[in-house]
C-alpha positions as CSV (number, residue, x, y, z in Angstrom):
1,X,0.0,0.0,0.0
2,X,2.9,2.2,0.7
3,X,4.4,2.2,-2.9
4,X,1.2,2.7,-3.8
5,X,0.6,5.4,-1.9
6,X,4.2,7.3,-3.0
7,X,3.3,6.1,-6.6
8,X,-0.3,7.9,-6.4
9,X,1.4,11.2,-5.0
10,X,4.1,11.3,-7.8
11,X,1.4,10.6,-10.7
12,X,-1.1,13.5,-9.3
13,X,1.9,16.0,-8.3
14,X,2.6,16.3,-11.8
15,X,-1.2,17.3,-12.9
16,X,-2.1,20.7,-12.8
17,X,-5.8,20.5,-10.9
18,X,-6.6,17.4,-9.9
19,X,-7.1,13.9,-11.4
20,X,-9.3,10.9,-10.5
21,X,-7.3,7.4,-10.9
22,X,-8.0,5.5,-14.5
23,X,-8.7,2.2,-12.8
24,X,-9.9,0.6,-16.1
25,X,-8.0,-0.7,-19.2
26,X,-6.4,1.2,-22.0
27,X,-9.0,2.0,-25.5
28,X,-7.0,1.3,-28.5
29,X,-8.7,1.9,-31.8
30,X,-6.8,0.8,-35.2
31,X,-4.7,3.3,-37.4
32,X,-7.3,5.9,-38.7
33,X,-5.9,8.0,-41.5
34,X,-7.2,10.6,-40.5
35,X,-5.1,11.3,-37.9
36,X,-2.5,13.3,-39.5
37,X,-5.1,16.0,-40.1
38,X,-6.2,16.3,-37.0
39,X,-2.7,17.2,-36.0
40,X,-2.4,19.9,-38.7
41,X,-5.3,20.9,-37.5
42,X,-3.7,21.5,-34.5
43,X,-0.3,22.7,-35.8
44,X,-2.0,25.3,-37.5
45,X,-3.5,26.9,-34.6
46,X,-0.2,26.6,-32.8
47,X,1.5,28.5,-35.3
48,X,-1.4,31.2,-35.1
49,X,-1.2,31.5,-31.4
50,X,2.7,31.0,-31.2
51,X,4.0,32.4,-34.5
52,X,7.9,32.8,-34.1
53,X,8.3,30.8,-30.5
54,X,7.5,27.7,-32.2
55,X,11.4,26.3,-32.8
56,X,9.8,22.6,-33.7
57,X,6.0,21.2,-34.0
58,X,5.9,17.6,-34.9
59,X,3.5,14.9,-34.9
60,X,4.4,12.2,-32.2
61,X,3.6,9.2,-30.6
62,X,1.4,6.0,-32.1
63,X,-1.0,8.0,-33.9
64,X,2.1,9.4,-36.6
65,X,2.8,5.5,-37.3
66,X,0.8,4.4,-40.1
67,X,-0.5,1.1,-39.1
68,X,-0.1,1.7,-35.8
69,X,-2.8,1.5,-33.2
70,X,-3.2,4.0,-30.9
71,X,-5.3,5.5,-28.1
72,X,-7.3,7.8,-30.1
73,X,-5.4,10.7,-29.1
74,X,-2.9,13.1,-31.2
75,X,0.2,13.5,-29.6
76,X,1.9,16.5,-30.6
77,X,5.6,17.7,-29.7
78,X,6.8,21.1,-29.5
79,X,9.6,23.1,-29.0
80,X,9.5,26.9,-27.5
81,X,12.6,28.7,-26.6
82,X,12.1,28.0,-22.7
83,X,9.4,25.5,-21.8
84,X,9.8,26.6,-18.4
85,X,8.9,30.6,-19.2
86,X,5.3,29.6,-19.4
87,X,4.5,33.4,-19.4
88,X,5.7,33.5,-23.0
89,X,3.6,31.2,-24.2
90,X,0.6,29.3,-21.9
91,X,-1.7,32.4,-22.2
92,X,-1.3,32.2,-25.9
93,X,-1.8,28.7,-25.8
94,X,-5.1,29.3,-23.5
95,X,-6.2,32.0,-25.2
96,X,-7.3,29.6,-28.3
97,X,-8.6,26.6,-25.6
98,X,-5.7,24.8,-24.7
99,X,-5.4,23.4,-21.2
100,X,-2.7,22.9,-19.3
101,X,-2.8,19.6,-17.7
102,X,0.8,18.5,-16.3
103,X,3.9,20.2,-15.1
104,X,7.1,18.3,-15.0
105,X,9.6,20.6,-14.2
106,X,11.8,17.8,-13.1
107,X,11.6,15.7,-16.3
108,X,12.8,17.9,-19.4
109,X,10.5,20.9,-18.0
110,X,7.9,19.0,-19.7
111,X,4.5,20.5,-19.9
112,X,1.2,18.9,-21.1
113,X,-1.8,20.4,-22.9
114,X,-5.3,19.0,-23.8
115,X,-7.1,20.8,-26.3
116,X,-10.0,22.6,-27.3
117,X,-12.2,20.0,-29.3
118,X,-9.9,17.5,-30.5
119,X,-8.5,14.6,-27.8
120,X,-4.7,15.8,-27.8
121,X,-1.3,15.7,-26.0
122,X,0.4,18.6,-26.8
123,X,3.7,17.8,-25.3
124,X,6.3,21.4,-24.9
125,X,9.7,21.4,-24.2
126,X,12.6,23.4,-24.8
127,X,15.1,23.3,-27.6
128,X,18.1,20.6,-26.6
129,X,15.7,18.5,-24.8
130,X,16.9,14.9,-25.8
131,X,13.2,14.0,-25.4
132,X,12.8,15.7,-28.5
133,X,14.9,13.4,-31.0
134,X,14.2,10.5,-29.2
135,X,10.1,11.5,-29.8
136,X,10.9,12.1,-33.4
137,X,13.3,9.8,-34.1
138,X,11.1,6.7,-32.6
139,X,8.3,8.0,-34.6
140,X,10.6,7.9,-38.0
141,X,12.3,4.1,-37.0
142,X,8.8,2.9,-36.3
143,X,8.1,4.3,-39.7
144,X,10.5,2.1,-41.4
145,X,11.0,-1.1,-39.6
146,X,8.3,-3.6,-40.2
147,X,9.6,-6.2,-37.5
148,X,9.8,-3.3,-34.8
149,X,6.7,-2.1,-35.4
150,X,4.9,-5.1,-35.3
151,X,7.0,-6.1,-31.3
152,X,5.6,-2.7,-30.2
153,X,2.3,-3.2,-31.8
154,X,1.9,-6.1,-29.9
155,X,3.3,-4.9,-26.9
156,X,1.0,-2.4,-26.6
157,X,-2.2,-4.6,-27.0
158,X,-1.2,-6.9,-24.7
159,X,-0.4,-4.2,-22.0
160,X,-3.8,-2.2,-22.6
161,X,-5.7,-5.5,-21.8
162,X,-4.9,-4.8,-18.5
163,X,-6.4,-2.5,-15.9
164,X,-4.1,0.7,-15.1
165,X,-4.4,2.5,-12.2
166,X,-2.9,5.6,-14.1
167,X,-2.6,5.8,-17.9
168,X,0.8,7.0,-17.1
169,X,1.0,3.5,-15.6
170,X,0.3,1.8,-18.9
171,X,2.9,4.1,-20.8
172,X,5.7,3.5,-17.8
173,X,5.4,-0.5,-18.3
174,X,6.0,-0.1,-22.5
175,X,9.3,1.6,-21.9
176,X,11.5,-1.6,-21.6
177,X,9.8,-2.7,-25.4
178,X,10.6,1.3,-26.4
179,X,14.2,1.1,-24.6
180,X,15.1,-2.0,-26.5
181,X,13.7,-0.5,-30.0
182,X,15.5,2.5,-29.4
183,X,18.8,1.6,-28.6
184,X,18.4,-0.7,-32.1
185,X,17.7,2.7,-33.5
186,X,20.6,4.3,-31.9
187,X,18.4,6.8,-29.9
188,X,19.3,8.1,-26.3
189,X,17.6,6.9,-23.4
190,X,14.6,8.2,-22.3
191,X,16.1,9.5,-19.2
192,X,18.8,11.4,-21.0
């Protein structure tokens, strides 16, 4: 109960408000092609808020991987000049309806945002943040290697058969199948 405990507190420390647990398992829908608009969707009304503080806007995670099933939920990456200075650029963000959901300050000064009215993660950090290429460049192997894609494919539907506690939960227990794809690729840790 203990770790439990400490593992609750770490998981809702990072969330800006609160959260309620998960305590269910993880949806994952098949690759829709429509995903990639939806993120340029999105990257367009970045640029408009952002303009010039956007160094990099990319789109991340499962949903860029054609073929790749996903939580139906657009992970988005980008890169402002000081992730931390969120006086430069959360009130632009907010001013078109994004949310900020998590602060990780600790972790790559990592922020969150969900948006307006499409299911997102906009994921901000600052330029240098190895985070960044390993994002993009697990995005891009995944791309291009059948037999990797199809271990993490599988990976990920046997792990979202289970219940989570936290979704974070569910994404900490894929990183030994990402850690072993990515040193393949020749990408940095995720803790680097």
């Amino acid at each position: 109960m203990h770790d439990q405990a400490e593992r609750d507190a770490k998981v809702t420390r990072a969330f800006v408000g609160t959260r309620q647990p998960h305590n269910a398992t993880v949806e994952l829908a098949d690759y829709d092609p429509a995903w990639p608009a939806l993120f340029e969707r999105e990257a367009t009304r970045i640029r408009g808020a952002l303009a010039d503080r956007v160094i990099a806007l990319e789109h991340v995670g499962s949903t860029s991987i054609p073929g790749m099933a996903a939580k139906p939920r657009i992970d988005i990456l980008l890169a402002v000049p000081d992730s931390s200075d969120e006086a430069t650029y959360v009130p632009a963000l907010e001013g078109v309806g994004y949310v900020l959901t998590i602060r990780e300050p600790e972790w790559h000064q990592h922020r969150v945002f969900k948006g307006p009215d499409t299911d997102i993660n906009l994921h901000v950090f600052s330029p240098g943040s190895g985070e960044i290429a390993r994002m993009i460049g697990l995005r891009d192997w995944l791309r291009t290697h059948p037999d990797d894609h199809a271990l993490y494919l599988r990976r990920k539907r046997e792990l979202a058969a289970r219940t989570w506690r936290w979704v974070q939960d569910y994404a900490d227990e894929k990183s030994s199948v990402v850690a072993e794809i990515t040193a393949r690729a020749g990408l940095a840790p995720q803790d680097a």
